[in-house]
C-alpha positions in Angstrom: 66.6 158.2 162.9 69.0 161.2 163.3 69.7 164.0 160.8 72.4 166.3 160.0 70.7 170.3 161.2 74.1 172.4 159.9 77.6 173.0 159.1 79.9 175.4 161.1 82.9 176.1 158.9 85.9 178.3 160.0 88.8 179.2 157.1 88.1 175.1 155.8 89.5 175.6 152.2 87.3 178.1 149.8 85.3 179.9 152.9 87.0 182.4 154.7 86.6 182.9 158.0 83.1 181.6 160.2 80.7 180.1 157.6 77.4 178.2 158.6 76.0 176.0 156.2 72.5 175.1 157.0 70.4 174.5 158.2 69.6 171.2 156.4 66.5 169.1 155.8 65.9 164.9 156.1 66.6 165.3 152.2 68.7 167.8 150.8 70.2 168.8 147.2 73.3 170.7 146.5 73.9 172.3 143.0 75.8 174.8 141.1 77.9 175.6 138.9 81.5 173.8 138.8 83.7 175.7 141.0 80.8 176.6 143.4 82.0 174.7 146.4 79.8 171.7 146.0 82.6 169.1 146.4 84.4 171.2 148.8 80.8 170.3 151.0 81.9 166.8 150.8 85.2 167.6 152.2 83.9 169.3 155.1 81.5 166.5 155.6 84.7 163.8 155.1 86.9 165.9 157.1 84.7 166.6 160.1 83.8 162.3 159.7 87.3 161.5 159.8 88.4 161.0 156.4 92.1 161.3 156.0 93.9 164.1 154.0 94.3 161.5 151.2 90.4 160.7 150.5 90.2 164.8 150.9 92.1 166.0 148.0 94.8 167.5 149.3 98.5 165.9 150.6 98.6 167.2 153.6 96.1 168.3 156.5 97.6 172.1 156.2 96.5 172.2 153.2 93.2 172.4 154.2 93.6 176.2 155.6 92.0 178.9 153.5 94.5 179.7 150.9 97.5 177.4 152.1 96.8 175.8 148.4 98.0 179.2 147.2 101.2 179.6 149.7 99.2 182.4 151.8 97.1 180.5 154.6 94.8 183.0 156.0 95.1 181.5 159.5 97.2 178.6 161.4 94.1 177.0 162.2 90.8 175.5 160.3 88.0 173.8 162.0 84.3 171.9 160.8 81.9 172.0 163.2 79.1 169.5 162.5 75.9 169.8 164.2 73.9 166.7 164.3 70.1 165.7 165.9 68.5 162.4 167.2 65.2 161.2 166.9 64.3 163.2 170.3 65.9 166.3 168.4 69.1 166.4 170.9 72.1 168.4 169.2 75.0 167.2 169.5 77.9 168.9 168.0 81.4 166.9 166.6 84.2 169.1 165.5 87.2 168.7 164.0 90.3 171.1 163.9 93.3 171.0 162.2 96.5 173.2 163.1 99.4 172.5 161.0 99.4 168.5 160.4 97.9 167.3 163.5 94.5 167.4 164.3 92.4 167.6 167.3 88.5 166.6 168.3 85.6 168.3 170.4 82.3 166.2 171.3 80.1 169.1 172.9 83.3 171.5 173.3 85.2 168.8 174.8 88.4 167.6 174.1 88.6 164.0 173.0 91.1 161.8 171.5 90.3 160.2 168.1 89.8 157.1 169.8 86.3 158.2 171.5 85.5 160.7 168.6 85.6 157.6 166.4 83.2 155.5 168.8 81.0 158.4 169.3 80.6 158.7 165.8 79.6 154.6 165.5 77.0 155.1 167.9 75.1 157.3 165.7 76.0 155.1 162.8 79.1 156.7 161.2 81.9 153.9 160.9 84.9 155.8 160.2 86.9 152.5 158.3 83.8 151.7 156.9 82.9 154.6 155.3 79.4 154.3 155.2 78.3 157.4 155.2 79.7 159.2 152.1 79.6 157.9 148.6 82.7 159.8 146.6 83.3 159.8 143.0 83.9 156.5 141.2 82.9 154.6 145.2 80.5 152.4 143.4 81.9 151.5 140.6 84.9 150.5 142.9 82.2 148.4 145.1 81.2 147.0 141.6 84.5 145.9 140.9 85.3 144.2 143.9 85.0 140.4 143.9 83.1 138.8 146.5 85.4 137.9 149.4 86.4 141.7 149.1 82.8 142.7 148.7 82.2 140.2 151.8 84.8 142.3 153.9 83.2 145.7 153.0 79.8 144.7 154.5 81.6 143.3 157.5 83.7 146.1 158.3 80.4 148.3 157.8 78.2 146.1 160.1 81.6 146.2 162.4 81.2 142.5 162.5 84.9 142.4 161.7 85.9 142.9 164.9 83.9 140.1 166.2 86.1 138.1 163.6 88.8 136.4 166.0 86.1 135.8 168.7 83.7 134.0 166.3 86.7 132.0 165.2 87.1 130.7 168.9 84.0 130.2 169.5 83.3 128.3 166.3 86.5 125.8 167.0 85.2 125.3 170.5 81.5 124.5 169.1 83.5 121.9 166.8 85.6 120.3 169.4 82.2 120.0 171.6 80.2 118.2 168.8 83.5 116.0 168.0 83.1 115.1 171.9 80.1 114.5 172.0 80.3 112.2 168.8 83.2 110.4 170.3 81.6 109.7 173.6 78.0 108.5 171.5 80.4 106.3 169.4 81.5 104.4 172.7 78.2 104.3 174.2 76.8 102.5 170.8 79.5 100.5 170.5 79.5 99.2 174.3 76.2 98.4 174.2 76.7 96.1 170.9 79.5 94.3 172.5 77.0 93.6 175.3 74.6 92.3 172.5 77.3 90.3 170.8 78.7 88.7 174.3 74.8 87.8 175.2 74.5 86.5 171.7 77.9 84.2 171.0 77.0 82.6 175.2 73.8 81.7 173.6 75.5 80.1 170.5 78.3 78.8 172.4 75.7 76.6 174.7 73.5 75.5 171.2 76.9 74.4 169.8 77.8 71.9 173.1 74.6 70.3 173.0 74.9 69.7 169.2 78.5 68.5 169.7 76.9 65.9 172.5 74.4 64.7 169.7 77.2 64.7 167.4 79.3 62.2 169.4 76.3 59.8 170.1 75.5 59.6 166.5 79.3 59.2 166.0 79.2 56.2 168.4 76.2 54.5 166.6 77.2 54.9 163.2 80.8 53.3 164.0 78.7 50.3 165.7 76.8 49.9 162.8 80.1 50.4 160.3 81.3 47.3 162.6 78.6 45.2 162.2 78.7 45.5 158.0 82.2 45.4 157.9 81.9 41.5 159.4 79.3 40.7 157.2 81.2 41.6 154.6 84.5 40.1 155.3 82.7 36.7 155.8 81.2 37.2 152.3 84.7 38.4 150.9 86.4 35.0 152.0 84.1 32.8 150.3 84.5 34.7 146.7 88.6 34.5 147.4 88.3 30.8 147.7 86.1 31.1 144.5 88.8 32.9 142.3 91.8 31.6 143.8 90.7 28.1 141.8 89.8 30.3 139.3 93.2 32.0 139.3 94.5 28.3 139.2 93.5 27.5 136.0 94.2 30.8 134.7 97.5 29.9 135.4 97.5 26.8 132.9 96.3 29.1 130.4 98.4 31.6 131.1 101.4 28.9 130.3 100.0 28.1 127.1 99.9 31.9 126.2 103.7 32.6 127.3 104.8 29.7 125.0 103.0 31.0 122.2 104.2 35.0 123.2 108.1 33.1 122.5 107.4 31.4 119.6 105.5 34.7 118.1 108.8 36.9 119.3 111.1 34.7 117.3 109.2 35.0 114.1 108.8 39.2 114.7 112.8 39.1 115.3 112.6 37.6 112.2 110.0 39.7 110.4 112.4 42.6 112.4 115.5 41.5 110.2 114.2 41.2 107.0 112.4 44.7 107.3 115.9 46.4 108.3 117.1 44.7 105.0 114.1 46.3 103.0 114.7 49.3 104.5 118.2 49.3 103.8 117.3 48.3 99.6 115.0 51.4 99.5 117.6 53.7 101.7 120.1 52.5 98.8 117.6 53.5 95.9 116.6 56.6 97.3 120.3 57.5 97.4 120.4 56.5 93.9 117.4 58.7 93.0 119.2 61.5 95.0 122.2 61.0 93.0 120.3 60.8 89.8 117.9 64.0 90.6 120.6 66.6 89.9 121.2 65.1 86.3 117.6 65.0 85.8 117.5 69.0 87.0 120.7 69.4 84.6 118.7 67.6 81.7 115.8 69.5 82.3 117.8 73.2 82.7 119.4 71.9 79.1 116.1 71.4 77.7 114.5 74.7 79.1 117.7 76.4 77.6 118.0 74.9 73.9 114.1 75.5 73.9 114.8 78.8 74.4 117.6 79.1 71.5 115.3 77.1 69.5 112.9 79.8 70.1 115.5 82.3 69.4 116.3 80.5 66.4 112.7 80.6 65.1 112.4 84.4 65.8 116.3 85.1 64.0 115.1 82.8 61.0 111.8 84.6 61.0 113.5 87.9 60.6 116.3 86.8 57.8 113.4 85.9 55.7 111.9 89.5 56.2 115.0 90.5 55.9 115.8 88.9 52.6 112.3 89.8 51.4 113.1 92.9 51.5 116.7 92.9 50.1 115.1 91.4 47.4 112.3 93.8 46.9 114.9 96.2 46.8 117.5 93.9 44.2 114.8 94.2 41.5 113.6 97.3 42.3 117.3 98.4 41.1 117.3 95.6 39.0 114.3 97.4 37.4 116.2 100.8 37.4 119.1 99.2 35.6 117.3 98.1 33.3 115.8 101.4 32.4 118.5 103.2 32.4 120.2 100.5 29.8 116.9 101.2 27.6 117.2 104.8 27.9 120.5 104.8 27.1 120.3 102.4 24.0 117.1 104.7 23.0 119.5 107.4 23.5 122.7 105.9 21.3 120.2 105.0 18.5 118.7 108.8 18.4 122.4 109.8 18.0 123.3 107.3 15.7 120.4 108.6 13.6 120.7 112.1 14.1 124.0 111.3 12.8 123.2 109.2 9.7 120.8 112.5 8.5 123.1 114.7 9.0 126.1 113.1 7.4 129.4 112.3 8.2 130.5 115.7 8.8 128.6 117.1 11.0 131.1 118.3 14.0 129.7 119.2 17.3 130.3 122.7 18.7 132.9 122.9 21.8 129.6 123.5 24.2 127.6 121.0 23.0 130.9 118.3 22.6 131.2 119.6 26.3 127.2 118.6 27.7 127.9 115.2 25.9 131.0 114.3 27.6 129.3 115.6 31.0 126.1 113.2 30.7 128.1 110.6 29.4 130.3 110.5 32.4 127.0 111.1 34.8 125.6 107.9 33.2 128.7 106.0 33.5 129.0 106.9 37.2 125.3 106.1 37.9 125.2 102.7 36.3 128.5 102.1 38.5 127.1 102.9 41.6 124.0 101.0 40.3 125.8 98.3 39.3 127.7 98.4 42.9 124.6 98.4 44.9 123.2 95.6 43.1 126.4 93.1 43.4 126.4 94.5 47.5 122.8 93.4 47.3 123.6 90.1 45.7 126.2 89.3 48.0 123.9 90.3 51.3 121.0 87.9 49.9 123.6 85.0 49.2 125.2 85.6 53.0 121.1 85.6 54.4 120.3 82.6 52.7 123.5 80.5 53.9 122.5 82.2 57.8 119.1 81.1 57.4 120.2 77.5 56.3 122.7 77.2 59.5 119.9 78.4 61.5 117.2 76.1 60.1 120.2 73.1 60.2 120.7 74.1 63.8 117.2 74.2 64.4 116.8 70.6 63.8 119.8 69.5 65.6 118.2 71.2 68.5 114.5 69.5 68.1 116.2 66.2 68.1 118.6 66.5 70.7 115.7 68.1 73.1 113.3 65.3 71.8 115.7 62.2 72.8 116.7 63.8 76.1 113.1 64.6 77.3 112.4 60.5 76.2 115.2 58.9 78.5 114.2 61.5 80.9 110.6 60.2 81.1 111.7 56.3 80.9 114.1 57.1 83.7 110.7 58.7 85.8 109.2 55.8 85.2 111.5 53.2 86.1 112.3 55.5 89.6 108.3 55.5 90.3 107.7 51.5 89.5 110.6 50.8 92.0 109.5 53.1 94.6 106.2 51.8 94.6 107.7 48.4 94.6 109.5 49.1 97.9 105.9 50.7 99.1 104.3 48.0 98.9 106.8 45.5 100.9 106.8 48.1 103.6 103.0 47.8 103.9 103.3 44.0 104.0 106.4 44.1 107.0 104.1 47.0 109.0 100.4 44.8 108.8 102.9 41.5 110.0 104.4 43.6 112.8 100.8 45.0 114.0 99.2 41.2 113.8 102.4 40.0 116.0 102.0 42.8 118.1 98.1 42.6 118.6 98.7 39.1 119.6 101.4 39.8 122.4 99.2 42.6 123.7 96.1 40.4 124.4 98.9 37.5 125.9 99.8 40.1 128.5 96.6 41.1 129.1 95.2 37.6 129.9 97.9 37.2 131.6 97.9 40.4 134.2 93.8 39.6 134.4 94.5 37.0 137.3 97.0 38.9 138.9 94.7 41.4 139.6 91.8 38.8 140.5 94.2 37.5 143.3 95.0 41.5 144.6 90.9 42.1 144.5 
């Protein structure tokens, strides 16, 4: 494995002029100080690689000159000389020079285009695209980002199987339409030599299925034979039971006579049975329409009933509460009743003090105006409370009187109401029962028409069927 030996640098960025920077071990370190000139190492590497101006730091290739970045290049020219050995320690020497912004490349001190500079490069394992050489500043956390069909492409351009892309692609699709051939042409083999096996297989069948169809026609032939030979015994035996029933079917005949007579006679009487059922019919049609007519008068009745039982109720209720009603106006009559009469006694107790008061004092004893005035005032106030008692007591006399004659009417209407509901729900009831006696009256004919009808109908049901019995002896 190959190793880089030294750097030959001449005006490339911070070194001025020739610079050799080397020589270099298997494994090397570079460190200083920032500003030293350690990434400007990488550039010379990059630039002397391949690397475009881009990955270099710089816009432009003339930039690259020793103090162009300052507007005073020292020189129109810069050039990296890399000097590389192989595992038999041969030098060989790549450089790279840039004058204004084009560039040109030496192999050895020999002109080359980038072309063959490139594929130089890739036989000592420097790919150019690839970049596989030199790791830059934030490269892996790129590769770390990528996903994996980018991350797929990366190794591919680096292994330079990329380029083998398109010709893998061919050769793939042919590899595909040579198994799908091969397939194809297996398919028809397999299926050739099972239509062989089928053909071999339905001849055999074919040949088994004649000589059962041979076997099938003799046993055809004997069974027939033998059908024959039944079918005479059986005719002869036939011809002697149809003499046998035909004499049967003779007298069955007579009978049959009989039977029809009897089927007429047993018409004649249902016809009749027929007529006097419609005429039932029509007598319970007529009282149904009478109870029809009837049932809305009963509903009346009953609404009547359901409604002065109600007043009735409401007269029970109104009488109920006159009498509490009274109660209390009389509770409250002799209550001022009561007060009246207190106030009389008072006021007698009072006229009899005066009148003695009087009597000790004499004849001439005169009131004073103040005193002649308080009398006249409490005798007016006691006039004009034992009016308004008075008043209150006739009002009360007067409501108890008007009460009383109310709860007379009501009790009087009360009555009238009990009997009136009490004879209507009676003709109600012997009106129900009439209505069910009849109807169960007219059930009970119906019945009686309806067993008639079946036992005439039962008997002209086994007439016919005695009948149609030797009808179908003769057919058999």
């Amino acid at each position: 494995m190959g190793y880089l030996k030294q750097l030959d640098v001449d005006n490339f960025k911070s070194w001025r002029g020739k610079q050799v920077i080397g020589p270099f071990k298997r494994f090397n370190c570079i460190i200083g100080t920032n500003g030293s000139g350690k990434s400007n190492v990488m550039d010379a590497l990059g630039f002397v690689m391949g690397e475009r101006a881009s990955n270099l730091r710089v816009k432009h290739t003339r930039e690259l000159i020793h103090g162009a970045h300052i507007g005073k290049p020292v020189s129109k020219t810069a050039s990296v000389t890399m000097r590389y050995c192989d595992d038999d320690d041969e030098e060989l020497n790549f450089c790279r020079t840039v004058s204004g912004d084009s560039s040109e490349y030496y192999i050895k001190g020999k002109h080359v285009t980038l072309a063959k500079y490139t594929g130089e490069l890739e036989k000592i394992g420097i790919v150019v695209k690839a970049r596989n050489c030199l790791v830059y500043q934030g490269a892996v956390e790129s590769i770390a980002m990528k996903n994996a069909k980018e991350r797929t492409r990366m190794f591919e351009r680096i292994s330079n199987s990329l380029e083998l892309a398109d010709e893998y692609e061919k050769k793939r699709a042919a590899l595909q339409k040579a198994k799908e051939d091969t397939q194809f042409h297996f398919n028809r083999k397999k299926s050739a030599t099972a239509e062989r096996k089928q053909v071999s297989k339905d001849q055999a069948e074919a040949m088994k299925f004649q000589a059962l169809l041979d076997d099938v026609g003799e046993c055809r032939l004997q069974l027939n034979l033998f059908q024959l030979y039944q079918n005479e015994r059986a005719a002869q035996a036939v011809s002697g039971s149809l003499k046998e029933r035909q004499a049967a079917a003779a007298a069955q005949k007579k009978v049959l006579e009989t039977w029809e007579q009897t089927v007429k006679n047993q018409k004649k009487e249902h016809g009749c049975l027929s007529r006097e059922l419609q005429q039932i019919e029509k007598q319970i049609r007529g009282e149904e329409q009478k109870l029809s007519l009837q049932r809305p008068q009963y509903i009346k009745a009953k609404v009547n009933t359901s409604h002065h039982e109600n007043k009735a109720k409401e007269g029970r209720s109104g009488l109920q509460k006159g009498q509490r009603q009274r109660d209390r106006k009389q509770a409250e009559l002799d209550e001022l009743q009561g007060q009246i009469d207190e106030l009389e006694r008072v006021w007698k107790k009072y006229e009899k003090e005066v009148e003695q008061e009087e009597a000790t004092r004499g004849r001439d004893v005169q009131l004073g105006e103040a005193q002649l005035k308080r009398y006249k005032e409490l005798k007016e106030k006691a006039r004009k409370q034992g009016a308004t008692l008075e008043q209150q007591a006739e009002k009360l006399q007067w409501e108890t009187k008007a009460d009383r004659e109310k709860l007379n009417c009501d009790q009087r209407k009360k009555m009238e109401v009990e009997v009136m509901h009490l004879s209507s729900v009676e003709e109600l009831r012997l009106q129900e029962e009439r209505l069910v006696q009849e109807l169960e009256v007219c059930c009970g004919a119906l019945e009686l028409l309806n067993q008639e009808l079946g036992e005439v109908l039962g008997s002209c049901n086994f007439a016919t069927t005695r009948r149609t019995a030797p009808a179908e002896a003769d057919e058999g």
